[in-house]
C-alpha positions in Angstrom: 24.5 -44.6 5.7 24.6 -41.3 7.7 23.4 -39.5 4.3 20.5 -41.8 4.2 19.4 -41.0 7.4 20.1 -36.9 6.9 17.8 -37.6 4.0 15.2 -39.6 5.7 15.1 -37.0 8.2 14.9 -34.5 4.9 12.1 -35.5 3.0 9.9 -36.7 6.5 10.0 -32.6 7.8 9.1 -31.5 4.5 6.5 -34.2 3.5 5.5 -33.5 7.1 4.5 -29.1 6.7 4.2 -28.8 3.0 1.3 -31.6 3.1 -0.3 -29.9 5.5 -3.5 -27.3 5.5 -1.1 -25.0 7.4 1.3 -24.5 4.8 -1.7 -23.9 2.2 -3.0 -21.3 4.7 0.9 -20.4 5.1 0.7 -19.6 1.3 -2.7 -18.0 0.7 -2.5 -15.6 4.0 -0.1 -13.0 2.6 -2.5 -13.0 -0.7 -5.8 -12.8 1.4 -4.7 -10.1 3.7 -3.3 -8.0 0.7 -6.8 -8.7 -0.6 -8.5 -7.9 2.1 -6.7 -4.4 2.1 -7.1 -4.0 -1.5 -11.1 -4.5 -1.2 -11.4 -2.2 2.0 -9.1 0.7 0.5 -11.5 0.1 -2.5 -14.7 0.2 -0.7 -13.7 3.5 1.0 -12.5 5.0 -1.9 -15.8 4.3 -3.1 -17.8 5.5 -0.2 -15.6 8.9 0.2 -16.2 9.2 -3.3 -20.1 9.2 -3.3 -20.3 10.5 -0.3 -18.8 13.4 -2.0 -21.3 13.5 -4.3 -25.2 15.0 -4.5 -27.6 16.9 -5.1 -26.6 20.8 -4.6 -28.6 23.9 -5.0 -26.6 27.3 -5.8 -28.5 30.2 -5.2 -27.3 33.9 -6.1 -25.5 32.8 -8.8 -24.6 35.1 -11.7 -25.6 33.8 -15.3 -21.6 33.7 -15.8 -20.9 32.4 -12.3 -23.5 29.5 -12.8 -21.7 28.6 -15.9 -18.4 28.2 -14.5 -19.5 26.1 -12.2 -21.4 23.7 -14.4 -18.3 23.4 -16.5 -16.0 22.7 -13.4 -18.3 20.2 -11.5 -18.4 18.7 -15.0 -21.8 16.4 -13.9 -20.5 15.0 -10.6 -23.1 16.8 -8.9 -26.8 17.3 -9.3 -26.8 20.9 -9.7 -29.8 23.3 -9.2 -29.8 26.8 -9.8 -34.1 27.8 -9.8 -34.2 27.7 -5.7 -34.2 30.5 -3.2 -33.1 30.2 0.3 -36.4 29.3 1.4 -37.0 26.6 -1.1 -33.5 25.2 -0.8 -33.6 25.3 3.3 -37.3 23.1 2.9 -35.7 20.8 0.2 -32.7 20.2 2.8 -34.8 19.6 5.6 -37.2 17.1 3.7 -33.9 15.2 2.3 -34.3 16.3 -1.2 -31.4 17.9 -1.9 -27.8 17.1 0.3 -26.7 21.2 0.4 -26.8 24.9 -1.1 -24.2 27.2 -1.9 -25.8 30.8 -1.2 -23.6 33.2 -3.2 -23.5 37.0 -2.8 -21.3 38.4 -5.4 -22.5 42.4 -4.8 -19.2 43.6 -4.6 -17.6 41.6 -7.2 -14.0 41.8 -6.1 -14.8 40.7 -2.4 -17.3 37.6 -3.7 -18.9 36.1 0.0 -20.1 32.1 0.0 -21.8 30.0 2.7 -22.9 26.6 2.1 -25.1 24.7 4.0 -25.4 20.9 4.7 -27.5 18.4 7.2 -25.1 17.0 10.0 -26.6 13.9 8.5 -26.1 13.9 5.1 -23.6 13.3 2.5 -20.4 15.2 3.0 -20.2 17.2 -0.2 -17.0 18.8 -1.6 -16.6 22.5 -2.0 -13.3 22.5 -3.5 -14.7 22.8 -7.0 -16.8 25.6 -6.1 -14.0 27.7 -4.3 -11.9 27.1 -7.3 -14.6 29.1 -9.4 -15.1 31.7 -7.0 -11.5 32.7 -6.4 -11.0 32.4 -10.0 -13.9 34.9 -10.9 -13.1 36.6 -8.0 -9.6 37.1 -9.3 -10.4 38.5 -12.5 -12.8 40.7 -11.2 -10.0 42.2 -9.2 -7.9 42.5 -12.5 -10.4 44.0 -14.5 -10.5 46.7 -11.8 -7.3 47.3 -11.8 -6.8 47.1 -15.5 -4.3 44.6 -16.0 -4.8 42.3 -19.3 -5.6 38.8 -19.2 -2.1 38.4 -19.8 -0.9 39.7 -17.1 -3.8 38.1 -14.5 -2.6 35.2 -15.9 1.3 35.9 -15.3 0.4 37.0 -11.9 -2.3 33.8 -11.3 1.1 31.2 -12.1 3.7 32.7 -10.1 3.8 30.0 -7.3 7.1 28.7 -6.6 7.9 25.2 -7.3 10.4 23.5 -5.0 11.8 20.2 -6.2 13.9 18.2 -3.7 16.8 15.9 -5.0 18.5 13.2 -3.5 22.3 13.1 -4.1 24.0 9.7 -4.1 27.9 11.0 -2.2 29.4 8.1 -3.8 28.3 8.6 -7.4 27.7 12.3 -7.3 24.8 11.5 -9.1 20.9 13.2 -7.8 17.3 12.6 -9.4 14.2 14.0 -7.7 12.5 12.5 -4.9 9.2 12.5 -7.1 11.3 10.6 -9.7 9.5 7.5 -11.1 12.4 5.1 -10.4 12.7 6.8 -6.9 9.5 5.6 -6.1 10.4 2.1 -7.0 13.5 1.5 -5.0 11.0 2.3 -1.8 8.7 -0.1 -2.7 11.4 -2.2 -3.5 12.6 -1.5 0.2 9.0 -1.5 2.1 8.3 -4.9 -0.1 11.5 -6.8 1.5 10.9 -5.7 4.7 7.6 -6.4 4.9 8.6 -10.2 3.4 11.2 -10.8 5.9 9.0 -10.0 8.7 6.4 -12.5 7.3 9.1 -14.9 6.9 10.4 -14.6 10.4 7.3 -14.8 11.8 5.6 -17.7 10.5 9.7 -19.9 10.0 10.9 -18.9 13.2 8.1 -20.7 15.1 7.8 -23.3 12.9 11.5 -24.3 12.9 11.9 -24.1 16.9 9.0 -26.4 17.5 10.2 -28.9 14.8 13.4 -28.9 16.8 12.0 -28.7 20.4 8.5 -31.3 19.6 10.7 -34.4 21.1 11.9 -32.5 23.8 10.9 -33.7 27.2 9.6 -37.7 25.8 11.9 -40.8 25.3 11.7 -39.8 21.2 15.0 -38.2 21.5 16.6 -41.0 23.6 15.7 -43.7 21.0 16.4 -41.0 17.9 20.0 -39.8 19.1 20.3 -44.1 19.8 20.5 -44.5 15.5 21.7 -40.7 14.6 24.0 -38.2 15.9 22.2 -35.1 17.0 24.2 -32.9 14.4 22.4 -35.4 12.0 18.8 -34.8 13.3 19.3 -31.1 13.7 21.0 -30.7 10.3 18.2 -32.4 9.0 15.4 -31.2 10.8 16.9 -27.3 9.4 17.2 -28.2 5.8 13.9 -30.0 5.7 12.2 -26.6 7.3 14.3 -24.5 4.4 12.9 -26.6 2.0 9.3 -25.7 3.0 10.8 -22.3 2.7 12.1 -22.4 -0.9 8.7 -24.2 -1.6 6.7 -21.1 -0.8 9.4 -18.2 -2.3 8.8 -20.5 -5.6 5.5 -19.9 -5.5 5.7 -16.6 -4.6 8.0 -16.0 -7.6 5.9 -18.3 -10.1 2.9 -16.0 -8.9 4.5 -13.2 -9.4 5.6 -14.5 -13.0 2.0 -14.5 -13.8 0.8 -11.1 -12.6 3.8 -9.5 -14.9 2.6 -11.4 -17.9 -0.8 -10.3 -17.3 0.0 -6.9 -16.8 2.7 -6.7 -19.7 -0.5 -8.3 -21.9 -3.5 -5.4 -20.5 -3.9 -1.8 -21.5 -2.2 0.5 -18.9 -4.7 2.8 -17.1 -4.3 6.6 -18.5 -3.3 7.6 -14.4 -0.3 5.2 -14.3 0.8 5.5 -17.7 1.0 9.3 -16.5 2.6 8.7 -14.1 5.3 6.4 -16.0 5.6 9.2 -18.7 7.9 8.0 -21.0 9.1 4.8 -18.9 7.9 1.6 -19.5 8.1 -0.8 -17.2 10.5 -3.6 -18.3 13.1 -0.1 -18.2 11.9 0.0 -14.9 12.5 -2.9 -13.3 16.1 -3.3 -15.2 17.3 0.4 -14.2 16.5 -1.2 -10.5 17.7 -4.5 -11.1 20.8 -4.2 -8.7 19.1 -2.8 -5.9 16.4 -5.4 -6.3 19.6 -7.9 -6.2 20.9 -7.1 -3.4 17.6 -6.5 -1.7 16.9 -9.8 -2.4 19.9 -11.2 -1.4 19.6 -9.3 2.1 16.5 -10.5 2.4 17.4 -14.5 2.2 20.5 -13.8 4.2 18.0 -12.4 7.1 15.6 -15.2 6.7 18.9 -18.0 7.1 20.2 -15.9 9.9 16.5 -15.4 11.8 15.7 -19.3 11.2 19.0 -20.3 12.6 19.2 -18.3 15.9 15.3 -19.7 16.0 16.5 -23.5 15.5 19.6 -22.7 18.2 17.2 -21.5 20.5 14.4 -24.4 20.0 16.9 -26.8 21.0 17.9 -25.1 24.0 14.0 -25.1 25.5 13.2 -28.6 27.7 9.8 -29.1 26.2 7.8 -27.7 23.2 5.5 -25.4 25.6 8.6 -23.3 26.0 9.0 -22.4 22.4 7.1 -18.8 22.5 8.8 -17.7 25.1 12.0 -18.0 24.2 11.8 -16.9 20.4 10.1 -14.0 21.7 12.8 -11.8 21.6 14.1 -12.5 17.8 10.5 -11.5 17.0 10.7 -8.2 18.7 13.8 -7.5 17.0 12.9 -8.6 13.8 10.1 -5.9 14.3 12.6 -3.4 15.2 
């Protein structure tokens, strides 16, 4: 009989929130804001990206100069080279064109560059044009010195690389904090922390007002009448964790699908580059234990958040009180 009721009490909490437009918007909120943060990053990556990009006029440009620079803006610019300062300073002012480069390249191993741009106009990118002017400039300097390309060339790649590894102290083991499977572990790490937090703070609230909502009515005088309050309070917890286990299996079907579609499309040339020989599958098994036990923290941190949350909804005299006194689990669950 007392199983019954537990039961009853089961299936009426979890009828009650999974049926419920709250628990759709419960599910589709971490997808919309990740979304939402996808299409912004996107639309600024787009809008740095053209705003980069124009129509530039290079004046004082050597024949070999002007060449160089065609081949490293490769066409990402509109590039003019049959405009003196005059013309160039009229075509700026009239919106035409979005900057010049004025080049004086008189002394050849001390090469001088201003460019010039509205304050309202596109914010072009001079990177590629230094690039070719130290790099002329550089040879220039070589010539006069008479060192073969060889050896502007040994001198031109003599920066010094520094590669930082992490050692594990109980292994003895290191790999390079650049390493491919470094990277995953913390995004394994940020990934679980960033679930918990959304776990805690949609459950935690949900849980204490499910156990506090008959608080201060005659509801929990005529309940407690037919069950004992472990009964209802067991009950009212393993109905909420059920709503919980409803979402993560979602989550985890979702998930299912995105790695089938992924595993079925052509890899982009900038992340298989970044893979290099690593596949993904490799991936994902080389981190399988830390992805274990992350997840395992993880749902012992949700059980341990929901309970003090459940604890504390029964101790409030009515449901008003709820915020308040969960308050402090969700500061330090953002701690």
């Amino acid at each position: 009989m007392r199983n019954s009721r537990l039961a009853i009490i089961i299936e009426e909490v979890y009828k009650k929130n999974v049926f419920s437009w709250s628990f759709v918007m419960l599910l589709l909120s971490p997808i919309l804001m990740v979304a939402v943060v996808a299409i912004i990053s996107g639309v600024i990556g787009m809008a740095t990206a053209s705003d980069s990009i124009g129509t530039v006029s290079i004046i004082g440009a050597t024949d070999q100069t002007a060449s160089a620079i065609k081949t490293e803006d490769n066409g990402q610019n509109q590039l003019i080279f049959d405009q003196d300062v005059d013309q160039a300073e009229e075509a700026l002012v009239n919106e035409e064109i979005d900057g010049y480069l004025v080049i004086d390249e008189s002394d050849p191993e001390a090469i001088q560059a201003e460019f010039y741009k509205s304050n309202t106009g596109k914010n072009i990118s001079t990177t590629g044009f230094q690039t070719v002017l130290e790099s002329i400039q550089l040879s220039n300097r070589s010539q006069a010195l008479g060192l073969m390309e060889e050896e502007s060339s040994h001198l031109i790649n003599s920066n010094v690389a520094i590669q930082s590894q992490t050692i594990d102290l109980e292994s003895g083991t290191s790999e390079s904090d650049q390493d491919i499977q470094s990277i995953v572990r913390k995004g394994v790490a940020y990934v679980v922390s960033f679930i918990v937090f959304i776990f805690v703070m949609n459950y935690i609230s949900i849980i204490s007002q499910e156990i506090a909502v008959e608080k201060g009515s005659r509801i929990m005088e005529i309940v407690l009448s037919s069950i004992s309050s472990t009964t209802h309070f067991m009950g009212k917890m393993l109905g909420i964790f059920l709503v919980l286990l409803t979402q993560v299996a979602f989550y985890i079907i979702l998930l299912g699908i995105i790695f089938i579609t992924i595993m079925n499309t052509p890899m982009p040339a900038e992340l298989q580059a970044l893979l290099g020989d690593k596949t993904i599958p490799a991936l994902l098994s080389n981190s399988a234990s830390i992805i274990g036990w992350s997840g395992l923290l993880a749902f012992l941190g949700i059980i341990t958040y929901s309970v003090l949350g459940a604890f504390l909804g029964s101790l409030v005299s009515n449901v008003q009180d709820v915020n308040k006194m969960i308050t402090p689990i969700i500061l330090l669950s953002i701690t």
